[in-house]
MITI-701010 format. One line per 10 residues: their letters; for each residue x, y, z of N, C-alpha, C, O. Coordinates in nm, 3 decimals. Atoms other than C-alpha are relative to their C-alpha. Layout:
residues N
a = X/Y/Z/X/Y/Z/X/Y/Z/X/Y/Z | ...
END
This chain:
residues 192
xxxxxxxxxx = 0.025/0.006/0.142/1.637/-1.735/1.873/0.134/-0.020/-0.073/0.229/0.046/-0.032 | -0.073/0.005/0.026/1.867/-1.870/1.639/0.047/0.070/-0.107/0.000/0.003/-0.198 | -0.039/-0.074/0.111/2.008/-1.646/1.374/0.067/-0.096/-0.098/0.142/-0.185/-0.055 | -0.076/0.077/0.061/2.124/-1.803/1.071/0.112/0.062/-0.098/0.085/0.181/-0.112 | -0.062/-0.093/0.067/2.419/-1.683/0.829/-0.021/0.005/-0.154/-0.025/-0.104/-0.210 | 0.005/-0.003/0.142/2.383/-1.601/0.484/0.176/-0.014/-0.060/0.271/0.058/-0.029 | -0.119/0.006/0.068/2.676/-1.747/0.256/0.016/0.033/-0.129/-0.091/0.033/-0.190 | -0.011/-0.021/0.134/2.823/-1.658/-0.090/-0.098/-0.089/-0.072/-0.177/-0.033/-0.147 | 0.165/0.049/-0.006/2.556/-1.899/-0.147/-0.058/0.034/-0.003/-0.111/0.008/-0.111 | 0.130/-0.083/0.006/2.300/-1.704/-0.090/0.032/0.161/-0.094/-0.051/0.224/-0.159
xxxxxxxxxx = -0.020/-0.061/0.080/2.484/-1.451/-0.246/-0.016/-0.013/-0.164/-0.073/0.068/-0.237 | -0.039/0.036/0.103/2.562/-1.603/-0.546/-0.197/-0.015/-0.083/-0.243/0.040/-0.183 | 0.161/0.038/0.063/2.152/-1.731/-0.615/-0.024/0.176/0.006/-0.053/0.187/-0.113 | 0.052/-0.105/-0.005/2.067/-1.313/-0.554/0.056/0.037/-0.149/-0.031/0.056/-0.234 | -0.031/-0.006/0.080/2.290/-1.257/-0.825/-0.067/-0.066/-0.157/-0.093/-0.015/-0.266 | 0.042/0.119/0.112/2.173/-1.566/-1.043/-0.111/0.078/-0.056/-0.119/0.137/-0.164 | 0.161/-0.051/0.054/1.773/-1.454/-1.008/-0.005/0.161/-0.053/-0.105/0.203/-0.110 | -0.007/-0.123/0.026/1.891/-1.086/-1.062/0.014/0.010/-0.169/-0.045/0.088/-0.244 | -0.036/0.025/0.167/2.015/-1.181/-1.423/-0.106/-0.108/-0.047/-0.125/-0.105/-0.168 | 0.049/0.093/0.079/1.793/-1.467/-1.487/-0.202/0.112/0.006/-0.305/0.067/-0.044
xxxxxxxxxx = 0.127/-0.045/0.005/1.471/-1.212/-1.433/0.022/0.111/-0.040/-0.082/0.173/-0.057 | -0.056/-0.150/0.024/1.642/-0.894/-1.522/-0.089/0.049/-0.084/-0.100/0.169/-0.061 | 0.112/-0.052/0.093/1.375/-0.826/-1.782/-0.125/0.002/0.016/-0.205/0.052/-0.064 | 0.107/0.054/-0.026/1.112/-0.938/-1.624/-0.074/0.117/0.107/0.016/0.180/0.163 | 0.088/-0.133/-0.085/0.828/-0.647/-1.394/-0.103/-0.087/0.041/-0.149/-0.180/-0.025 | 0.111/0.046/-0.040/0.582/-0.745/-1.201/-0.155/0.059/-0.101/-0.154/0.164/-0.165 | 0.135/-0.035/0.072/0.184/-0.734/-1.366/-0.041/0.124/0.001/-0.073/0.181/-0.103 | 0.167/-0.053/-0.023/-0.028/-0.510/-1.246/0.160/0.205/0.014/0.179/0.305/-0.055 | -0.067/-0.181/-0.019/0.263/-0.189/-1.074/0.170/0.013/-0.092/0.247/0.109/-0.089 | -0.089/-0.006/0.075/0.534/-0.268/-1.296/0.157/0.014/0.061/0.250/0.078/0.014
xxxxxxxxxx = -0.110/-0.063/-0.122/0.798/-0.251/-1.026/0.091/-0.179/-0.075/0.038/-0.288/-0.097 | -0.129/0.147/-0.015/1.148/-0.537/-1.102/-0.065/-0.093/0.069/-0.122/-0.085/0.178 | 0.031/0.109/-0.034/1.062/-0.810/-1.056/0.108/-0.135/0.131/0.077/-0.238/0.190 | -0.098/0.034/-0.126/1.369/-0.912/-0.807/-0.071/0.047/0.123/-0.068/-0.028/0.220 | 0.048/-0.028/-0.121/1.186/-0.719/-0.555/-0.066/-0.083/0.106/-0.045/-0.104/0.226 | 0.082/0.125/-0.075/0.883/-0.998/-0.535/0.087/-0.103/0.093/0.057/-0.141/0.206 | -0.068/0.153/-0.048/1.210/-1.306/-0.510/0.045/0.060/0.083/0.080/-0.049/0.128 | -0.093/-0.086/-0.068/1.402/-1.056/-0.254/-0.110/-0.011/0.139/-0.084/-0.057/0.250 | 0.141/0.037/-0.085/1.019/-1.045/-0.078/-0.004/-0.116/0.109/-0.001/-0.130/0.231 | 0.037/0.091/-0.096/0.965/-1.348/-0.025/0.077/-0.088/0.019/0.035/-0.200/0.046
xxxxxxxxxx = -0.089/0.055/-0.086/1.312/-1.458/0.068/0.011/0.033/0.139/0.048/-0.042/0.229 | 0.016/-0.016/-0.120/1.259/-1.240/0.340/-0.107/-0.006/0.122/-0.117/0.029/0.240 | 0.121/0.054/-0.084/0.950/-1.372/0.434/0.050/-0.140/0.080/0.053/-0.188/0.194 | -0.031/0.151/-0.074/1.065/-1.691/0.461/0.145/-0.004/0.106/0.150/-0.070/0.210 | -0.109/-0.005/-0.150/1.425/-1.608/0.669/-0.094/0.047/0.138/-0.088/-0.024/0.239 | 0.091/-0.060/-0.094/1.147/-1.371/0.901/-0.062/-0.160/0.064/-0.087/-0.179/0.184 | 0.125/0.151/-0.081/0.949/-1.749/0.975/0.148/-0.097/-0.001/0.160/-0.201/-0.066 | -0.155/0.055/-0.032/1.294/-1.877/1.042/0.055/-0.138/-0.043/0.091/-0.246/0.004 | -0.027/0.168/0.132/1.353/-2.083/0.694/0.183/0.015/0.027/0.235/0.095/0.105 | -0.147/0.022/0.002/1.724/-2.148/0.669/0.053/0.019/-0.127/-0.037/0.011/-0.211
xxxxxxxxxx = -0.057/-0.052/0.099/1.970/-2.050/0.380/-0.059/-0.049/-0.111/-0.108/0.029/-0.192 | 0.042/0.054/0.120/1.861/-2.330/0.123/-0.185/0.054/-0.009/-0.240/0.100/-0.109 | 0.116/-0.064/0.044/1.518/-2.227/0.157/-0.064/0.148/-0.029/-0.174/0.189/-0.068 | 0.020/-0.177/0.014/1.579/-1.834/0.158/0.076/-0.022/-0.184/0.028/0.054/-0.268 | 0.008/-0.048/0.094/1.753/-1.903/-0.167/-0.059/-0.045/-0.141/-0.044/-0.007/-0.256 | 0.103/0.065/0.097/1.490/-2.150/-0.319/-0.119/0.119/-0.025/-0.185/0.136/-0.128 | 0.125/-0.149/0.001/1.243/-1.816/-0.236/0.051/0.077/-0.107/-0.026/0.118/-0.195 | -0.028/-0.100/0.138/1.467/-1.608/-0.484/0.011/-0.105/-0.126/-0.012/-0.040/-0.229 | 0.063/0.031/0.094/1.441/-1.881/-0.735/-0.124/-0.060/-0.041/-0.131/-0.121/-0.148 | 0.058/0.104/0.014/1.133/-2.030/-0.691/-0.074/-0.005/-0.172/-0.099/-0.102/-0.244
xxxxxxxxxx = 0.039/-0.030/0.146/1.001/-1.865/-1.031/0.075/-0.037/-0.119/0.043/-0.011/-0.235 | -0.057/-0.005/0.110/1.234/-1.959/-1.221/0.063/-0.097/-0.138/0.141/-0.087/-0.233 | 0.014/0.116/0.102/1.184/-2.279/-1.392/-0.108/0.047/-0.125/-0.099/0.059/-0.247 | 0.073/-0.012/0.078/0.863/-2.193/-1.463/-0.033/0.187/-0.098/-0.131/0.226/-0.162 | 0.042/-0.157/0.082/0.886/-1.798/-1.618/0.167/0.000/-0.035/0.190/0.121/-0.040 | -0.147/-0.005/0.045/1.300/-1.848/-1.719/0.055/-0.120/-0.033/0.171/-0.150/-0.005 | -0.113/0.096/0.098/1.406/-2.121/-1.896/-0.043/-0.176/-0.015/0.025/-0.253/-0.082 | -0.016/0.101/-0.013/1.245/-2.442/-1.818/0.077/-0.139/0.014/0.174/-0.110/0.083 | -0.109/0.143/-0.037/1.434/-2.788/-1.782/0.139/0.084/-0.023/0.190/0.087/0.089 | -0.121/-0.034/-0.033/1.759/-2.616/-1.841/0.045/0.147/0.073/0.152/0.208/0.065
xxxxxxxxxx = -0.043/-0.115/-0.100/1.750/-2.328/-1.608/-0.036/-0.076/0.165/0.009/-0.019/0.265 | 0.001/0.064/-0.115/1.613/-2.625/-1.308/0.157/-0.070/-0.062/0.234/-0.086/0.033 | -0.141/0.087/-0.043/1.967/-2.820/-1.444/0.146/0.125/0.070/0.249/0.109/0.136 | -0.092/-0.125/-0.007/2.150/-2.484/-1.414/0.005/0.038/0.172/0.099/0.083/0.238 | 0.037/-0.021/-0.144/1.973/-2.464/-1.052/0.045/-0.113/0.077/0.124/-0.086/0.167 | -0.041/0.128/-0.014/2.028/-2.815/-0.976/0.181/0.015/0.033/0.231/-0.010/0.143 | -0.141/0.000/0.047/2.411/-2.763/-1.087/0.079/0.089/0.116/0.173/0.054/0.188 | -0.043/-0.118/-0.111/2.453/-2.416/-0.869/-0.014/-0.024/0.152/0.069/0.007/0.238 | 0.057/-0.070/-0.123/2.264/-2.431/-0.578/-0.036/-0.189/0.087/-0.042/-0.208/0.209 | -0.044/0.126/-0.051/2.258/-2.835/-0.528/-0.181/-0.088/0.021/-0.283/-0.026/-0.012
xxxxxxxxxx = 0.128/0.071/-0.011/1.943/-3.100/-0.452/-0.100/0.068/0.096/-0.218/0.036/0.110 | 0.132/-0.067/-0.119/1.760/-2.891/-0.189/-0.059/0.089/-0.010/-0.169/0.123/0.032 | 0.028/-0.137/0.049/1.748/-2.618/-0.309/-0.084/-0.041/-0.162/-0.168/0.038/-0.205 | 0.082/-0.014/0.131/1.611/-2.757/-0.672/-0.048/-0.065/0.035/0.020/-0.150/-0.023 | 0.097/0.054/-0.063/1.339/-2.982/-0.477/-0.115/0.101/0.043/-0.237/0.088/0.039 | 0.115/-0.118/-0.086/1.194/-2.656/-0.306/-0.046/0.035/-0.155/-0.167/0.022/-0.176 | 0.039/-0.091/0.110/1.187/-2.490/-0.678/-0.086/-0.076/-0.052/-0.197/-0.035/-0.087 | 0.121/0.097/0.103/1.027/-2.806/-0.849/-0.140/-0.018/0.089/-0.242/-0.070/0.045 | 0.152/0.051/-0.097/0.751/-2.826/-0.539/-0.055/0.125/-0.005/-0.168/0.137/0.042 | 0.063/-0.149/0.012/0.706/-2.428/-0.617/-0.094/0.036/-0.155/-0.180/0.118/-0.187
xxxxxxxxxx = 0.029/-0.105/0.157/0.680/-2.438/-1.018/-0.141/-0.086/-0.008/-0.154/-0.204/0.025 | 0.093/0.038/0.098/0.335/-2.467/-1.179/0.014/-0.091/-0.057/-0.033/-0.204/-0.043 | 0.017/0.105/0.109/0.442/-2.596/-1.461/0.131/0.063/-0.081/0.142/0.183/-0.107 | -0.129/-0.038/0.098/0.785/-2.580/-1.669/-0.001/-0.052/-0.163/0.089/-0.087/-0.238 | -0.014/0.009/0.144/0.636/-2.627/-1.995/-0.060/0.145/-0.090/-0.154/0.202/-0.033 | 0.075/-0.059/0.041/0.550/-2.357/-2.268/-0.057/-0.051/-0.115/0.014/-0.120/-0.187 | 0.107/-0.148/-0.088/0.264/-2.238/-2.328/-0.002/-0.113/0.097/0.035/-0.231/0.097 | 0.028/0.084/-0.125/0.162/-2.330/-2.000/-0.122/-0.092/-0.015/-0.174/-0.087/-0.127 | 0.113/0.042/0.042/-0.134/-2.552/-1.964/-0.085/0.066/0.058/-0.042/0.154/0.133 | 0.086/-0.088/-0.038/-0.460/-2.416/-1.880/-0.012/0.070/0.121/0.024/-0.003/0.213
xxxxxxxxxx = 0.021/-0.049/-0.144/-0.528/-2.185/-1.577/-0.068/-0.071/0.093/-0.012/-0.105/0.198 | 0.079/0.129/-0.102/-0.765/-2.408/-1.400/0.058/-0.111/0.042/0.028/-0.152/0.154 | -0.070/0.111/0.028/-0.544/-2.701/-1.468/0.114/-0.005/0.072/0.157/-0.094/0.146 | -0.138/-0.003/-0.137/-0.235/-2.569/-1.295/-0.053/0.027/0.108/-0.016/-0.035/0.207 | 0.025/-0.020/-0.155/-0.418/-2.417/-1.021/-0.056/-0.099/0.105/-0.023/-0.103/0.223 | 0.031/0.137/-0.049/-0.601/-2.736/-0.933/0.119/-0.059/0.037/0.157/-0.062/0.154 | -0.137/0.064/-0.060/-0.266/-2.920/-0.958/0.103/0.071/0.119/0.170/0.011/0.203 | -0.111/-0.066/-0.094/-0.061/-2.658/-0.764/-0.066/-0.043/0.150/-0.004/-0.062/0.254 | 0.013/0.002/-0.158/-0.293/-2.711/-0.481/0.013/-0.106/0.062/0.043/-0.116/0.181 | -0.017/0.163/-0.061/-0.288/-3.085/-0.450/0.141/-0.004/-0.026/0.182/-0.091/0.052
xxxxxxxxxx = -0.170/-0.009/-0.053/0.108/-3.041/-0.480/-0.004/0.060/0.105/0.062/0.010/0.196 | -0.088/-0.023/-0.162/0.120/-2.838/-0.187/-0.065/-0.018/0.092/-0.030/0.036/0.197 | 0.095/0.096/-0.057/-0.136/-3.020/-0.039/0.116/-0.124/0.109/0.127/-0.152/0.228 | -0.132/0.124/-0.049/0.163/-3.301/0.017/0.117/0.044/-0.008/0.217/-0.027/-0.005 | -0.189/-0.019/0.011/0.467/-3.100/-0.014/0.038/0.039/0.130/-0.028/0.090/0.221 | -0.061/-0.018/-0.129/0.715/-3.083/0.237/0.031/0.161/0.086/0.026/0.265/0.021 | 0.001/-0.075/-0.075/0.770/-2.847/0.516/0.039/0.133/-0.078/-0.024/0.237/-0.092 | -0.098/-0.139/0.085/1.031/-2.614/0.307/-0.113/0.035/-0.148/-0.160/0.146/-0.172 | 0.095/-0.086/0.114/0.806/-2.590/-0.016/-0.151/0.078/0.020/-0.215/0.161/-0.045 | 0.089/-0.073/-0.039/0.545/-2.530/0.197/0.026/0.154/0.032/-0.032/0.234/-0.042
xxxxxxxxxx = -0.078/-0.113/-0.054/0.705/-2.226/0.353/0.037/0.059/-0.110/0.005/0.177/-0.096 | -0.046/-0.071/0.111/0.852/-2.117/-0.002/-0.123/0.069/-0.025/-0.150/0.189/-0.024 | 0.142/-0.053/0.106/0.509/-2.110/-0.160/-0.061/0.050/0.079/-0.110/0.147/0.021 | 0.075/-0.086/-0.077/0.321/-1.974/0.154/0.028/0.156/0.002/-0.059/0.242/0.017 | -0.100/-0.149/0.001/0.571/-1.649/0.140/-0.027/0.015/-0.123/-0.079/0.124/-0.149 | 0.013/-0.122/0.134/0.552/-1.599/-0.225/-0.164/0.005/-0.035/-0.197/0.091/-0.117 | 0.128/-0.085/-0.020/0.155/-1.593/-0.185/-0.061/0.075/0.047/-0.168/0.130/0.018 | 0.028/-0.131/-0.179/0.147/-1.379/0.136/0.060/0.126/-0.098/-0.011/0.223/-0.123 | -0.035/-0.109/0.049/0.362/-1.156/-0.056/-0.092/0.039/-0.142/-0.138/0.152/-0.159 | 0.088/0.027/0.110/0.169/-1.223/-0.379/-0.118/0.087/0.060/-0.105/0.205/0.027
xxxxxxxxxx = 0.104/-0.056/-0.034/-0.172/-1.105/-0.201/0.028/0.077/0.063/-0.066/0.156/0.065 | -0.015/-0.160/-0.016/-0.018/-0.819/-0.034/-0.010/0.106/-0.075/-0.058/0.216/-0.049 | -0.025/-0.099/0.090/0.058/-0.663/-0.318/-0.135/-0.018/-0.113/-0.182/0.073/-0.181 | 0.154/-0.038/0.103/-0.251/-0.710/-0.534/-0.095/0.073/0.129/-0.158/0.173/0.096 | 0.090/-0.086/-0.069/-0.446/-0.586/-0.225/0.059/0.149/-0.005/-0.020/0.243/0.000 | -0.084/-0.144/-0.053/-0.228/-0.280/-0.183/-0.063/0.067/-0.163/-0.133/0.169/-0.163 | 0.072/-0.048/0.101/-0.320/-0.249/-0.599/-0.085/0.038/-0.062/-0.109/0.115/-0.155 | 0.195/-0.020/0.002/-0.667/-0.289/-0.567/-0.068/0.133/0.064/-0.169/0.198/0.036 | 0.026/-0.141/-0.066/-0.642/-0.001/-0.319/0.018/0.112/-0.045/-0.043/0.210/-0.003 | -0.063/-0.092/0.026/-0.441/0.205/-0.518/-0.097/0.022/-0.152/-0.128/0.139/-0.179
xxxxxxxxxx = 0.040/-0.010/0.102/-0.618/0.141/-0.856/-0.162/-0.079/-0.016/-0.230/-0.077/-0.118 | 0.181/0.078/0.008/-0.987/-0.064/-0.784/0.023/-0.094/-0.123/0.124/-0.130/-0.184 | 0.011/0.116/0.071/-1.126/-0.303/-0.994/0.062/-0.038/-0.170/0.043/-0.144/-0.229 | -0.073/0.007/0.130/-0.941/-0.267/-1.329/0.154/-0.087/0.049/0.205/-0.139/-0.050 | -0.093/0.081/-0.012/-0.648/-0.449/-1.191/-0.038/-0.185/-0.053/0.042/-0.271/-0.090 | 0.052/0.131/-0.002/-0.824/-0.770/-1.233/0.030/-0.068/-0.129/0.055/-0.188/-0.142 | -0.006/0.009/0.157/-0.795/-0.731/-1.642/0.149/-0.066/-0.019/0.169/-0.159/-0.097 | -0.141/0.083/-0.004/-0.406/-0.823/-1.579/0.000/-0.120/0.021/0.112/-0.165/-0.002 | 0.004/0.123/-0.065/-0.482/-1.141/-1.461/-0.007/-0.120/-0.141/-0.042/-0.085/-0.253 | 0.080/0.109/0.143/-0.536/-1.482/-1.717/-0.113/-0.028/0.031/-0.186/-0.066/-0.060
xxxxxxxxxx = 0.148/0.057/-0.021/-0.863/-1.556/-1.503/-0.047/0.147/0.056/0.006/0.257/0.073 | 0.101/-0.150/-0.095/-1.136/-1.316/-1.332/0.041/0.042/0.111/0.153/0.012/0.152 | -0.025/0.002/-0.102/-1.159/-1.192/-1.047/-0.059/-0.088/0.128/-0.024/-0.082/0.246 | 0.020/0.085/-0.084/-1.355/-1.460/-0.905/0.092/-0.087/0.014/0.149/-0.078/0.122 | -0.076/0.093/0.021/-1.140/-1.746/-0.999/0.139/0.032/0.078/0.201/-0.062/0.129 | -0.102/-0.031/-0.042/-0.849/-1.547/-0.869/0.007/0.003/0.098/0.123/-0.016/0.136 | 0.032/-0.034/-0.141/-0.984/-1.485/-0.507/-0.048/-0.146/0.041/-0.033/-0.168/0.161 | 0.007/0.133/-0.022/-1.103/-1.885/-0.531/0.113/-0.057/0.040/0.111/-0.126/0.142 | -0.111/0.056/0.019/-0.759/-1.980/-0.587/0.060/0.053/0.139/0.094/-0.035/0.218 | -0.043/-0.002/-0.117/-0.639/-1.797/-0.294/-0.061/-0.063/0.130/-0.013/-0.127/0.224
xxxxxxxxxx = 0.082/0.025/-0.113/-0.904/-1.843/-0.084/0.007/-0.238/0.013/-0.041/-0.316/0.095 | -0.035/0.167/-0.018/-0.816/-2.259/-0.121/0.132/-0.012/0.050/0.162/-0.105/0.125 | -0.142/-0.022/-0.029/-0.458/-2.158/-0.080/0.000/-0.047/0.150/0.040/-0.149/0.207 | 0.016/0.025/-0.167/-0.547/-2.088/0.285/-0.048/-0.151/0.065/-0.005/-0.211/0.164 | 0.046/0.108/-0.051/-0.753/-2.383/0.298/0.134/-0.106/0.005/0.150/-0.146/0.120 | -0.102/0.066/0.037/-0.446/-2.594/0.199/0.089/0.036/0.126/0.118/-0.043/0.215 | -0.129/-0.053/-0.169/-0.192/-2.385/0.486/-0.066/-0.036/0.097/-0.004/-0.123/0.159 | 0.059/0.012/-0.095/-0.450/-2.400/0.739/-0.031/-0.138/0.045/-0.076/-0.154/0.158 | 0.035/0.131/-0.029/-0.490/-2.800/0.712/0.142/-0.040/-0.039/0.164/-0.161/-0.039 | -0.143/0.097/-0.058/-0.094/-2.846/0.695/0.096/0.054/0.123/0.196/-0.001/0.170
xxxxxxxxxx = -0.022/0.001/-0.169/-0.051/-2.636/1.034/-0.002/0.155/-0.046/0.041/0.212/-0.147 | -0.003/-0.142/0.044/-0.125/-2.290/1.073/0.136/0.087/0.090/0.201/0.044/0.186 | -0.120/-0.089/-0.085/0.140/-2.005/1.190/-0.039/0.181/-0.069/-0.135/0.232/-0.128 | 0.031/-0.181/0.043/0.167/-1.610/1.113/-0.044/0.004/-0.092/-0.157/0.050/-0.108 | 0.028/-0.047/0.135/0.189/-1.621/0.764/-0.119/-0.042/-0.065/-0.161/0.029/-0.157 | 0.126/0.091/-0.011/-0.122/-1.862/0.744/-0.099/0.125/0.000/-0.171/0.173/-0.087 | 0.088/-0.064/-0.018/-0.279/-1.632/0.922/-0.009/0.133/-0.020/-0.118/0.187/-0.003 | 0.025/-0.116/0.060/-0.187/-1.299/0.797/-0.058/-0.044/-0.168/-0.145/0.029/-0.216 | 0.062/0.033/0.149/-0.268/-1.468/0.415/-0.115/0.044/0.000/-0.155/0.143/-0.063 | 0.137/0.034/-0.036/-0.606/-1.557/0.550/-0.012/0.164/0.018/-0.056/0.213/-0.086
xxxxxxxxxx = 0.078/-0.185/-0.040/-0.679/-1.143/0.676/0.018/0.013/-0.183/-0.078/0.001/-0.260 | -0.002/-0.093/0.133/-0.544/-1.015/0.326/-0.070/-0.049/-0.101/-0.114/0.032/-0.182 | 0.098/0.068/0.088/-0.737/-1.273/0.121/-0.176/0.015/0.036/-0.253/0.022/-0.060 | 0.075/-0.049/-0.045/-1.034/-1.206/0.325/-0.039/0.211/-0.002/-0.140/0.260/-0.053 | 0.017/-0.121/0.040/-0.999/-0.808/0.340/-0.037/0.020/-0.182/-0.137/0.070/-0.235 | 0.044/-0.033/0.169/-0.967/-0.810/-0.068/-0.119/-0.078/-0.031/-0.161/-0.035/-0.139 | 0.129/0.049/0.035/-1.275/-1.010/-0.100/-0.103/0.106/0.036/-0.181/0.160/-0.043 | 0.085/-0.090/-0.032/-1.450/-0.791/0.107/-0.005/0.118/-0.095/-0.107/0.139/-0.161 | 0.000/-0.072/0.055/-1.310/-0.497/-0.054/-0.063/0.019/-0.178/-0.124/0.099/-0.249 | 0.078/0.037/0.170/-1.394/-0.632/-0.406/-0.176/0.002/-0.009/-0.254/0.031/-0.100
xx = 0.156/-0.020/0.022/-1.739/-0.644/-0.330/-0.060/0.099/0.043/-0.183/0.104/0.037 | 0.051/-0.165/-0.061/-1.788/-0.298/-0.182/-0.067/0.075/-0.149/-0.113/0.189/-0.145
END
């Protein structure tokens, strides 16, 4: 197995997303929001992404929830073309308001429908981690979590549940298939 090294590089982006989200909490448990990009950088080094894509994982949010077009030139500027390719094949949408919920989620999936290996891998990790943690919420607090959301809780468990479909038809591996259990368990659980 090859180990890879983390450089001031990777330093430097921990820093970046630390200040460029510093205000920012997750929905539903209110926990920093560095934790999630910290997450699922280490999801993606764990499936053995390489530096530019461990530190596209700590920004991948951050076009679209910090700054639009001039926080991707700022990314662009720092962190170089590979790294702001993974972020633009991660963001929704870098306009505000956003456009409708249906509208991005449709589009997000036919983007990663065709995106490349690394944005695949970005965005598979920050949904694995994504549906960990709403299941873990759902456990901790039941069906009132759902009210945080912009859609229901159907629409929300659709959206994942295509997610998989999407990983599973561009090659499956762990994270594929742990998604698939936790998107499956919270369905179940939701309907208990």
């Amino acid at each position: 197995m090859n180990a890879i090294t983390l450089t001031a590089k990777f330093e430097a982006a921990l820093v970046y997303a630390t200040r460029l989200h510093a205000n920012q909490t997750r929905k539903i448990s209110g926990v920093p929001y560095i934790a999630h990009l910290m997450s699922v950088a280490a999801l993606v080094l764990e499936a053995g992404g390489n530096e530019d894509e461990a530190i596209a994982a700590l920004l991948h949010d951050a076009i679209e929830d910090q700054g639009g077009q001039p926080t991707r030139e700022e990314i662009h500027r720092q962190f170089g073309d590979i790294v702001v390719a993974i972020v633009d094949g991660c963001t929704e949408s870098d306009t505000t308001p956003k456009p409708p919920w249906q509208e991005r989620k449709t589009r997000y999936l036919e983007q990663i429908r065709h995106a490349s290996p690394s944005v695949r891998l970005v965005s598979l990790a920050d949904k694995l981690h994504n549906a960990r943690s709403l299941l873990a919420e759902w456990q901790q607090q039941g069906d009132i979590i759902w009210s945080a959301f912009n859609s229901s809780r159907e629409k929300t468990l659709w959206f994942y549940q295509s997610l998989v479909q999407v990983y599973q038809h561009t090659g499956s591996d762990w994270m594929t298939e742990e998604l698939s259990r936790v998107i499956s368990q919270l369905c179940h659980q939701s309907e208990l």
